[in-house]
PARO-471053 format. One record per residue (C-alpha): residue number from 1; z, x, y; residue in three letters. Coordinates in steps of 0.5 Angstrom, whole numbers, plus 2048, in hexadecimal, padded with zeros to 3 digits. Layout:
REM PARO-471053
{NUM; {Z; X; Y}; ALA}
...
END
This chain:
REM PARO-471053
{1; {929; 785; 715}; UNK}
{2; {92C; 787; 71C}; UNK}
{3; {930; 78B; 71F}; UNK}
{4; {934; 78B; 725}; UNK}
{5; {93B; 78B; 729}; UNK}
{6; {93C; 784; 72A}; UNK}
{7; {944; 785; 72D}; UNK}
{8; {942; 78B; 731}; UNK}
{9; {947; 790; 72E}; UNK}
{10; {942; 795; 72D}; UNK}
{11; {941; 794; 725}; UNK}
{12; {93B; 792; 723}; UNK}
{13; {93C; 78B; 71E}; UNK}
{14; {937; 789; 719}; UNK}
{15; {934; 782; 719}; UNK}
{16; {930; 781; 711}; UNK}
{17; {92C; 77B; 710}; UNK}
{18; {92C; 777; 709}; UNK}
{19; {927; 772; 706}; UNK}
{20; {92C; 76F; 700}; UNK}
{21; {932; 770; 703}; UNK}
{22; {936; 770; 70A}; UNK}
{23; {935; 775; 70F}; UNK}
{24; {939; 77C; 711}; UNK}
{25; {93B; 77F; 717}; UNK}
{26; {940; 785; 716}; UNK}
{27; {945; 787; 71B}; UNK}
{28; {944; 78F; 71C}; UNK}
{29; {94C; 791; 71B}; UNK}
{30; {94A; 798; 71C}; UNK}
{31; {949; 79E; 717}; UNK}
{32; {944; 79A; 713}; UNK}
{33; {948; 794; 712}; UNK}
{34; {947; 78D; 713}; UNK}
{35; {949; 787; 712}; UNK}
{36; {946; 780; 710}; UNK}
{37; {948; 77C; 717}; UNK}
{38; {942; 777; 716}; UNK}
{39; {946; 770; 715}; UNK}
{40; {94A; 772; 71A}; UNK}
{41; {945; 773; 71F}; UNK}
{42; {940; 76D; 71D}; UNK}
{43; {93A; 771; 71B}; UNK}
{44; {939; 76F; 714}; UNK}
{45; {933; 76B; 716}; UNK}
{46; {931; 764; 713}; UNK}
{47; {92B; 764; 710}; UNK}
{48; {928; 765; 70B}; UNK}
{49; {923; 76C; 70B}; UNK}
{50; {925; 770; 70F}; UNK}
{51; {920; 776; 710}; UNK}
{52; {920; 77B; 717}; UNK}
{53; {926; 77C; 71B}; UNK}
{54; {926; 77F; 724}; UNK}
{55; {92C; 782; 727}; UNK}
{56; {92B; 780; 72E}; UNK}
{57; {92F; 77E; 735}; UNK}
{58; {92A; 777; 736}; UNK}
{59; {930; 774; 73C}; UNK}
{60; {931; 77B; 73E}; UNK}
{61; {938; 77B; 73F}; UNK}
{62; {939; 782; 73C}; UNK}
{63; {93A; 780; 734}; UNK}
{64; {935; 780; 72F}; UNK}
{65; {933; 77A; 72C}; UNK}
{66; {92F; 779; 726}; UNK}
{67; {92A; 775; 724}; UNK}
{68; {927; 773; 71D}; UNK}
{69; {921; 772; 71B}; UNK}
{70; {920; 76D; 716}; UNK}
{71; {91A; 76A; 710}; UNK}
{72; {91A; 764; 70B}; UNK}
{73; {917; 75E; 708}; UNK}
{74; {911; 75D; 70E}; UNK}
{75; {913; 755; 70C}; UNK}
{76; {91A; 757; 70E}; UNK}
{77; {91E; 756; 713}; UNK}
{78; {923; 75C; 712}; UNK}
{79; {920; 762; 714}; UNK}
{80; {921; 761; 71B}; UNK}
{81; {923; 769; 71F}; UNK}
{82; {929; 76A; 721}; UNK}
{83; {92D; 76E; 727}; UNK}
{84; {934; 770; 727}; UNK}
{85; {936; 770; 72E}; UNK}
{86; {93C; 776; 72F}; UNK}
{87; {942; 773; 731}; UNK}
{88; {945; 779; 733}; UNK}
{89; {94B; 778; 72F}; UNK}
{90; {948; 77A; 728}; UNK}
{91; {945; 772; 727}; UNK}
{92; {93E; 770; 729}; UNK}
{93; {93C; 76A; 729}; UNK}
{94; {935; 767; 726}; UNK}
{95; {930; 765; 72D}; UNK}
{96; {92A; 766; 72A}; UNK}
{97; {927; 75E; 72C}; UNK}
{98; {92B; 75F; 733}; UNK}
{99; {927; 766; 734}; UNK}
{100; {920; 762; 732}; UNK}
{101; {920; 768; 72B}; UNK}
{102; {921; 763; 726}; UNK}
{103; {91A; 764; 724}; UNK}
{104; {918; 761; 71E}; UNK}
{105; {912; 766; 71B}; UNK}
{106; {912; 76B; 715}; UNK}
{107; {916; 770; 719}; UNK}
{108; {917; 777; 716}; UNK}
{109; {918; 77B; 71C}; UNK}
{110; {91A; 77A; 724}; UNK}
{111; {91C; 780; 72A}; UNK}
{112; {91E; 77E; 730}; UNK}
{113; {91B; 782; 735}; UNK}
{114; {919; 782; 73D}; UNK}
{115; {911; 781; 73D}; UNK}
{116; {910; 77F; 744}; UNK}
{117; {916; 783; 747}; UNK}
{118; {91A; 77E; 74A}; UNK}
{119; {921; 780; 749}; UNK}
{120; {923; 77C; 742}; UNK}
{121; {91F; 77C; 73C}; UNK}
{122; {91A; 778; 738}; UNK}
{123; {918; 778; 731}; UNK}
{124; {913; 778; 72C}; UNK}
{125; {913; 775; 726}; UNK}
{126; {910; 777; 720}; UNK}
{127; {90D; 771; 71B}; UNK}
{128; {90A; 772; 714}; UNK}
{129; {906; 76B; 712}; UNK}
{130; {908; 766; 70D}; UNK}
{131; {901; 765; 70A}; UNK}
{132; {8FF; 768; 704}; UNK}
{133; {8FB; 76F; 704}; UNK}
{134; {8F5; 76C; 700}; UNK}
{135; {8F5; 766; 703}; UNK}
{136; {8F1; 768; 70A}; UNK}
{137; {8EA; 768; 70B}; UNK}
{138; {8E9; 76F; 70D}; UNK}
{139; {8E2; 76E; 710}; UNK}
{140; {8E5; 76A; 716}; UNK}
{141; {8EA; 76E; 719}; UNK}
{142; {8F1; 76A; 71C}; UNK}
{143; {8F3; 76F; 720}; UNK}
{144; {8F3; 76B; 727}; UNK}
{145; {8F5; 765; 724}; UNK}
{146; {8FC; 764; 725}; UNK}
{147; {901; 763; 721}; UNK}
{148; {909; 760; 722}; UNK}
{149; {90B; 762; 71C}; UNK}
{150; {908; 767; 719}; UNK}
{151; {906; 76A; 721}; UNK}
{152; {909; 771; 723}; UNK}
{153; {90C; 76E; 72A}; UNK}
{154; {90E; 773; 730}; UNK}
{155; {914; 76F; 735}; UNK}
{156; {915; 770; 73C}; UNK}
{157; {91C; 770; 73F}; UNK}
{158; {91D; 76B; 744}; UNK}
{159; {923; 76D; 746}; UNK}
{160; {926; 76C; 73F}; UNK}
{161; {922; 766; 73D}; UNK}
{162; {91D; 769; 739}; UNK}
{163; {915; 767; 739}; UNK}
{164; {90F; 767; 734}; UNK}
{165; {90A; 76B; 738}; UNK}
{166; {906; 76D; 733}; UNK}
{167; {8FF; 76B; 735}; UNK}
{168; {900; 76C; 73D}; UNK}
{169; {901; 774; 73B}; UNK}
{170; {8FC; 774; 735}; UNK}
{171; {900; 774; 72F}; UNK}
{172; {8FD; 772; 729}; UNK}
{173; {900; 76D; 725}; UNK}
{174; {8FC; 76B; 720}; UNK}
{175; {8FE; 769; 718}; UNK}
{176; {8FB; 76F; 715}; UNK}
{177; {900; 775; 719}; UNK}
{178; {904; 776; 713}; UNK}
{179; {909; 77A; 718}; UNK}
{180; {90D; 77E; 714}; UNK}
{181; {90E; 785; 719}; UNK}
{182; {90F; 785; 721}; UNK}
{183; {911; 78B; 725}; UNK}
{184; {910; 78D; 72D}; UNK}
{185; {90F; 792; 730}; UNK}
{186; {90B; 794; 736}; UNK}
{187; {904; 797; 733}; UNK}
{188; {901; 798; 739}; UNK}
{189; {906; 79C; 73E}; UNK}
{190; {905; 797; 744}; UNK}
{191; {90D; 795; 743}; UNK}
{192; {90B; 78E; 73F}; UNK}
{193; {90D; 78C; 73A}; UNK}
{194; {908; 78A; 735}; UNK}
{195; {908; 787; 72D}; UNK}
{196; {906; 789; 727}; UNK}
{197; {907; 784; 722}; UNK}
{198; {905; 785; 719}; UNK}
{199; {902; 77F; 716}; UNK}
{200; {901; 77F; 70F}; UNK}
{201; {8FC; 77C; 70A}; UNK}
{202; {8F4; 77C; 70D}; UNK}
{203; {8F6; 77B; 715}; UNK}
{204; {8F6; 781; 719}; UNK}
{205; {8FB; 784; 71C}; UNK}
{206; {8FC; 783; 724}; UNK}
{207; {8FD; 788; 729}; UNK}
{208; {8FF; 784; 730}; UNK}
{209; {8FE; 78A; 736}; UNK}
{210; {903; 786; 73C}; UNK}
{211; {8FF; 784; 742}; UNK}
{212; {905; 784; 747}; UNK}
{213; {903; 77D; 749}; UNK}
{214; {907; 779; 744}; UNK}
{215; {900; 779; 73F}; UNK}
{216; {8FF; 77E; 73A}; UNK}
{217; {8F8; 781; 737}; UNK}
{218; {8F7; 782; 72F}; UNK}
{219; {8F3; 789; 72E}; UNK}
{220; {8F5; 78B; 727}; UNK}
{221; {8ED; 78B; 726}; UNK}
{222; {8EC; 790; 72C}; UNK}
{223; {8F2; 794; 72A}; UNK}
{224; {8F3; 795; 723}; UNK}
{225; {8EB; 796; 71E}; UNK}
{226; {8F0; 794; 717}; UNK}
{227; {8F7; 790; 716}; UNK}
{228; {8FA; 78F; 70F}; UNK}
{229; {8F8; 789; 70A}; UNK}
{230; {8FF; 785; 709}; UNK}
{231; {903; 788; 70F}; UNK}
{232; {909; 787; 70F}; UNK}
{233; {910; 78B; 713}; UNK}
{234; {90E; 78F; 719}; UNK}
{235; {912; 794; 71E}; UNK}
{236; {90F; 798; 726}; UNK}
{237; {912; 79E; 727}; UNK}
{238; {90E; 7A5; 72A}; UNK}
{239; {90E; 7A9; 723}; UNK}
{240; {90B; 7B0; 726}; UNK}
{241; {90F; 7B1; 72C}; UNK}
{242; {908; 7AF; 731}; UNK}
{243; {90C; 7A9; 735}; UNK}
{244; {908; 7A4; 731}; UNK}
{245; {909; 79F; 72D}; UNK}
{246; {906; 79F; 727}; UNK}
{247; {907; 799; 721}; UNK}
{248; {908; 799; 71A}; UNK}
{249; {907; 793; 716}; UNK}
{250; {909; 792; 70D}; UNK}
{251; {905; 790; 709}; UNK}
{252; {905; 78F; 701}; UNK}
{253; {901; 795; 6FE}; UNK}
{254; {905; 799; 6F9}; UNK}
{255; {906; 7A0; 6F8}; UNK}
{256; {905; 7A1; 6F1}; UNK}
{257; {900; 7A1; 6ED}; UNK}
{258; {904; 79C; 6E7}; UNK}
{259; {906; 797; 6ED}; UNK}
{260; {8FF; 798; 6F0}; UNK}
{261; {8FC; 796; 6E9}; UNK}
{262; {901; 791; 6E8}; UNK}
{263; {902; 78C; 6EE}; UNK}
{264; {8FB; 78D; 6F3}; UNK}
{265; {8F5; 789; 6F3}; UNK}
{266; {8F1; 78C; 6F9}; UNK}
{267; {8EC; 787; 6FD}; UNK}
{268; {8E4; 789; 6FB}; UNK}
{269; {8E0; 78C; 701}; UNK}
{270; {8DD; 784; 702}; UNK}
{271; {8E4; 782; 703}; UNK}
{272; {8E4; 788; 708}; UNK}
{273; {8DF; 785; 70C}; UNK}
{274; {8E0; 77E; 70C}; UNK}
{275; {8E7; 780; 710}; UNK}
{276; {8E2; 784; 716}; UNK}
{277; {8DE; 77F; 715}; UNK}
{278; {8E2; 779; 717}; UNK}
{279; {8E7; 77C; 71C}; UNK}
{280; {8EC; 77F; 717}; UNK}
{281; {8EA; 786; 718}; UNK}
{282; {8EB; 78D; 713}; UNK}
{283; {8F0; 78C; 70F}; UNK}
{284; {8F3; 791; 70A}; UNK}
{285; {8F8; 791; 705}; UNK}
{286; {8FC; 796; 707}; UNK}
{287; {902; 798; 70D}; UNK}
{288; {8FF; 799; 714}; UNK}
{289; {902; 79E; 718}; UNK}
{290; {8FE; 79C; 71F}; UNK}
{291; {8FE; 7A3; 724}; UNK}
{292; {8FE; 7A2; 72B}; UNK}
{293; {8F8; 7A6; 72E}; UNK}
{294; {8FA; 7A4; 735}; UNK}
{295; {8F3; 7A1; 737}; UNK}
{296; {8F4; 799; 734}; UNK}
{297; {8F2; 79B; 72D}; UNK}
{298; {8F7; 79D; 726}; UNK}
{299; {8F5; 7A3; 721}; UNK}
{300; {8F7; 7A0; 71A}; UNK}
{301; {8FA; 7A6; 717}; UNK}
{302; {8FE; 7A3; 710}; UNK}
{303; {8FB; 7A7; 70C}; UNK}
{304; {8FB; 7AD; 710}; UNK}
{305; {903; 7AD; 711}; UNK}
{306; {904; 7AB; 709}; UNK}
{307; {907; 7A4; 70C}; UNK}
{308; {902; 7A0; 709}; UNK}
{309; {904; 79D; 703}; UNK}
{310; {90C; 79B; 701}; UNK}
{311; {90B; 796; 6FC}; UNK}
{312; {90C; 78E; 6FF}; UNK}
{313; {910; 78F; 705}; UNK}
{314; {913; 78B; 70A}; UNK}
{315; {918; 78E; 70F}; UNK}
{316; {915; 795; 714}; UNK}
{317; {91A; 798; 719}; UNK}
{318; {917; 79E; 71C}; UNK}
{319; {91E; 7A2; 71E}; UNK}
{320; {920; 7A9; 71E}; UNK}
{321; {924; 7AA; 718}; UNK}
{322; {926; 7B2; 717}; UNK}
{323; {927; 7B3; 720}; UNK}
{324; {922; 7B8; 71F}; UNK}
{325; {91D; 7B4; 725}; UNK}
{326; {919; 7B1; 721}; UNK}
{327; {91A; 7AA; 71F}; UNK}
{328; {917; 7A9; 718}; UNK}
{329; {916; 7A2; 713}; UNK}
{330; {91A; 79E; 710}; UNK}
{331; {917; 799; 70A}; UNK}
{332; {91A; 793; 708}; UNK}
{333; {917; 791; 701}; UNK}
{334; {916; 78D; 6FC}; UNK}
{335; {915; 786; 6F9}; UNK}
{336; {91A; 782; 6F4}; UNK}
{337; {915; 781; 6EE}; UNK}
{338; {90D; 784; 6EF}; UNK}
{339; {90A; 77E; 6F0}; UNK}
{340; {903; 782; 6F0}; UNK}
{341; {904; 786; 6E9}; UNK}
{342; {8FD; 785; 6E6}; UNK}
{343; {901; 785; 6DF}; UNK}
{344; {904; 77E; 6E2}; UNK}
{345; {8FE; 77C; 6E6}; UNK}
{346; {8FB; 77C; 6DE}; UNK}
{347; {900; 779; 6DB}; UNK}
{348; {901; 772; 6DF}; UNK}
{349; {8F9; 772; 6E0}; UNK}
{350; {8F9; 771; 6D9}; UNK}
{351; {8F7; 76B; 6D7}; UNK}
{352; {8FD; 76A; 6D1}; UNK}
{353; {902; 76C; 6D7}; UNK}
{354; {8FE; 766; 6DB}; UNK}
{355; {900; 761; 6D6}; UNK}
{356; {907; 763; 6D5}; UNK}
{357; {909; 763; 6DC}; UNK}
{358; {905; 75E; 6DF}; UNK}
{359; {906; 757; 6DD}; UNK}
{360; {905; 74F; 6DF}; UNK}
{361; {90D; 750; 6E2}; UNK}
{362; {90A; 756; 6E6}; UNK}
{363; {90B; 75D; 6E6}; UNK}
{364; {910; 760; 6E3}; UNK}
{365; {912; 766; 6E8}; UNK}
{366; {918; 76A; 6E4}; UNK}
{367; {913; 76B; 6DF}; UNK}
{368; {90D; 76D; 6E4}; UNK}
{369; {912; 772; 6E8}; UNK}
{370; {917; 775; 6E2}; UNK}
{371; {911; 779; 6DF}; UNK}
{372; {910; 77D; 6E5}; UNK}
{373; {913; 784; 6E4}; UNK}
{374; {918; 787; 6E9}; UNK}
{375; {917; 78E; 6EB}; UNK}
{376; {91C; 791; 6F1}; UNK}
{377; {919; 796; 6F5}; UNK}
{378; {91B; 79B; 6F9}; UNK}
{379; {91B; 79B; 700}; UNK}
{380; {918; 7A1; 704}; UNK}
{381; {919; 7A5; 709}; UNK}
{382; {915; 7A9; 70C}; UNK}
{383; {917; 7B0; 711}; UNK}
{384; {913; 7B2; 716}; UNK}
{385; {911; 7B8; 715}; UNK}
{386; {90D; 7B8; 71C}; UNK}
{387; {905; 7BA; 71C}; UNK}
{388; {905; 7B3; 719}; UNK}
{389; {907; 7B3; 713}; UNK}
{390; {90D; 7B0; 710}; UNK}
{391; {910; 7B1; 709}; UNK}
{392; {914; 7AC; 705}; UNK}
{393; {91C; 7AF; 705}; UNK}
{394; {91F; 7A8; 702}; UNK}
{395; {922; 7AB; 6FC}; UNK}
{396; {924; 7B2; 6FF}; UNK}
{397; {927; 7AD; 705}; UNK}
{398; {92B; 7A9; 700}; UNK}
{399; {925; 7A3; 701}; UNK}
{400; {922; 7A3; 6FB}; UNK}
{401; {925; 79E; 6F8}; UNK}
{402; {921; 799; 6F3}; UNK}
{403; {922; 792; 6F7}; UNK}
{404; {91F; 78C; 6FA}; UNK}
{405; {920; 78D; 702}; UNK}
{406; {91E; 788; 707}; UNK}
{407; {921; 789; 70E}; UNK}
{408; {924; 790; 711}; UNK}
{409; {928; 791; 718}; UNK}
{410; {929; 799; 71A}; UNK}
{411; {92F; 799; 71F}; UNK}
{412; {935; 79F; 721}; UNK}
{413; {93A; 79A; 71D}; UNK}
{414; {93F; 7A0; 71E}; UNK}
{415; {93D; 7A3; 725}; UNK}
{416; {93C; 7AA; 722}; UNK}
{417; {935; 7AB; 725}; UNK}
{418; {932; 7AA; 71E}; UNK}
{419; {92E; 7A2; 71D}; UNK}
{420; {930; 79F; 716}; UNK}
{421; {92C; 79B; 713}; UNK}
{422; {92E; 794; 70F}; UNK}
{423; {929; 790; 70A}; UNK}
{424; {92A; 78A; 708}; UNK}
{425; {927; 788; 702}; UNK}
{426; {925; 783; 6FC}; UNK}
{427; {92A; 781; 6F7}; UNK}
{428; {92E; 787; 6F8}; UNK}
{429; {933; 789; 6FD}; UNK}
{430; {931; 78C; 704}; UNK}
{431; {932; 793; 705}; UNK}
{432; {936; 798; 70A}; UNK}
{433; {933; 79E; 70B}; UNK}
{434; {936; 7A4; 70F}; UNK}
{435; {933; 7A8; 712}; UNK}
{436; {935; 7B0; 710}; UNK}
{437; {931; 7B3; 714}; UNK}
{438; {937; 7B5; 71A}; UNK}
{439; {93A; 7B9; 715}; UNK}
{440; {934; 7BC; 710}; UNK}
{441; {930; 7BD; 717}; UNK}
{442; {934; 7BF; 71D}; UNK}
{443; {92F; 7C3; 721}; UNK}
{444; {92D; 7BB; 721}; UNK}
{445; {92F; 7BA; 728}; UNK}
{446; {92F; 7B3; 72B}; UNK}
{447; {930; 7AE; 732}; UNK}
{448; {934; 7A8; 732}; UNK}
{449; {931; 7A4; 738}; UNK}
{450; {935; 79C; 739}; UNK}
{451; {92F; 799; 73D}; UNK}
{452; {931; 793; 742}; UNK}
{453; {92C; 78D; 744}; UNK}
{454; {92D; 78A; 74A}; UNK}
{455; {92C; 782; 74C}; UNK}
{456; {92B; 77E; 747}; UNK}
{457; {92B; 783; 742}; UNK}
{458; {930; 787; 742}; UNK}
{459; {930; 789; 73A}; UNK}
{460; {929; 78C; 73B}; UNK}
END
């Protein structure tokens, strides 16, 4: 999900994606109303699977634009991204194609942002594989190999026309990057920005330092000795207030020790160092909070700041919560059905199970999939307690909910001086949440800035 003000009445508005139905985008009418006005503005989408969603004014014309990345059937033809031009009469119109993004890769997430400092803004694209995880043969890394469909890809804007410069500025793009978290930020505080970008499953994740000439260099090896297994959302901000951007990743490891019995397999210390060996480096089950230490290198401090295990995991936002001055940590959580719960593993390995389910006329995927248990988890949210340690306030803060959770957005959805947070989840309904802290806090003080870009981006 997005948030943004797409009609520039200084009311943030909501824009959610879906996989089984239409797309939202939700008007801000102020004091936490909103209303539906996506058929009238033409952003419904049209394909099939809608998966990530970025606010951002491409044509820089002072509107925001939205652009949806999309996913489906890799034989298809109906997973085409699509960018919905701000008109600036609350209609947009679909430019997708016009603006060379109507890429057609198993996209999961985009941002938009000024790499090589030219005035206007480019964007990566993030990609997870088509291929089936236990059909790559590990031993031969791919990662240099490109991959149209299955490759993450970073455009250039060419004055509005946007290129595939992915190989010239040293972006892999390989069918192993099963992208599932991108953020930005500059790690190295020499005014560029850099990319950080979470892969899931055996490839490693990637950490691209800007080397202001339009290339990028991959560093993660040099900078960070560990990173989680099955990374998945990820966020940068400066957690201790060094003026250094540090950065948190998600995982799956639960926090009790029933879920932890119950839905883990952990990987045997070969396995372990088969990654090394083959260029996938050290990878653990578990969140990562990457700290900055200054001189090109991270400190993995997750179990020190009690950060480090959250359950199976998707969305981290790293915001100030409480208007104390220190941002803390959201956790979107949760899998529909636990599709790695031992129990059930047992149970369609039996071979019983095999017979009734697999036939001459093909599998029988209602009777391999309705066994699997369902169980919502709560989100998390973690103070920041300063020091470096964090505390889990979900339940305190109204948070704790058992749900399924994927996307999350925080913004000022009132102008009150505290972010709100939105959650969009999994065959429920989303959630509003107000932030209280103006009125239970009011020794909590805050500055409201409105920024201005200049050229071809006037909407920084």
């Amino acid at each position: 999900m997005a948030i943004g003000d797409i009609n520039n009445d200084g009311l943030v508005d909501l824009y959610f994606t879906a996989n089984l139905g239409p797309n939202k985008l939700y008007l801000n009418k102020g004091e936490f109303k909103f209303e539906d006005i996506t058929e009238q503005a033409g952003v419904a989408g049209a394909r099939a699977w809608s998966t990530g969603v970025s606010m951002a004014d491409v044509d820089g014309d002072g509107y925001l634009d939205i652009y949806v990345c999309n996913s489906g059937d890799i034989s298809g033809d109906n997973k085409q991204n699509e960018l919905f031009i701000n008109q600036g009469d609350g209609t947009f119109k679909e430019m997708a194609e016009v603006y060379g993004l109507a890429d057609q890769g198993f996209s999961t997430h985009a941002v938009f942002f000024d790499y090589d400092k030219d005035g206007d803004l480019d964007v990566y694209l993030l990609n997870n594989s088509y291929q089936a995880i236990g059909t790559f043969n590990k031993m031969q890394n791919e990662r240099i190999k490109r991959d149209n469909v299955g490759g993450d890809k970073l455009y250039r804007n060419d004055d509005g026309k946007f290129q595939d410069v992915s190989e010239e500025a040293g972006i892999y793009g390989s069918v192993i990057g099963f992208g599932l978290g991108i953020t930005i930020g500059d790690v190295n505080q020499d005014t560029w920005p850099d990319i950080f970008i979470s892969n899931d499953f055996f490839e490693k994740d990637y950490l691209y330092i800007n080397n202001q000439d339009g290339t990028f260099t991959e560093s993660l090896e040099k900078s960070m000795r560990s990173i989680s297994a099955a990374s998945m959302g990820a966020d940068i901000a400066d957690i201790n207030g060094d003026g250094l951007l540090d950065i948190f990743v998600t995982d799956m490891l639960p926090e009790s020790q029933t879920r932890l019995k119950q839905v883990t397999t952990f990987e045997n210390w070969d396995k372990y160092q088969f990654n090394k060996t083959y260029g996938y480096h050290y990878q653990l089950s578990r969140n990562m909070l990457h700290l900055n230490n200054g001189d090109g290198t991270f400190s993995e401090i997750g179990r020190l700041s009690n950060v480090e295990a959250t359950d199976w995991s998707w969305g981290a936002l790293i915001f100030d919560m409480d208007n104390d001055g220190l941002r803390d940590v959201f956790v979107a959580n949760g899998i529909y059905q636990d599709i790695t719960d031992l129990d059930y593993l047992n149970f369609i390995d039996d071979d019983k199970t095999k017979s009734q389910i697999i036939s001459q006329e093909g599998v029988n995927f209602k009777a391999l999939v309705d066994p699997i248990p369902i169980n919502p988890i709560p989100n998390y949210a973690f103070r920041n307690l300063g020091e470096l340690k964090f505390e889990n306030k979900a339940e305190e803060w109204g948070l704790g909910k058992a749900i399924h959770s994927n996307g999350a957005a925080y913004g000022d959805l009132n102008n009150d001086g505290t972010l709100d947070l939105v959650v969009n989840n999994v065959n429920q309904p989303s959630q509003i949440f107000k932030n209280q802290g103006k009125s239970i806090n009011p020794t909590h003080h805050f500055i409201q800035i409105q920024l201005e870009g200049k050229g071809k981006t006037p909407m920084p």
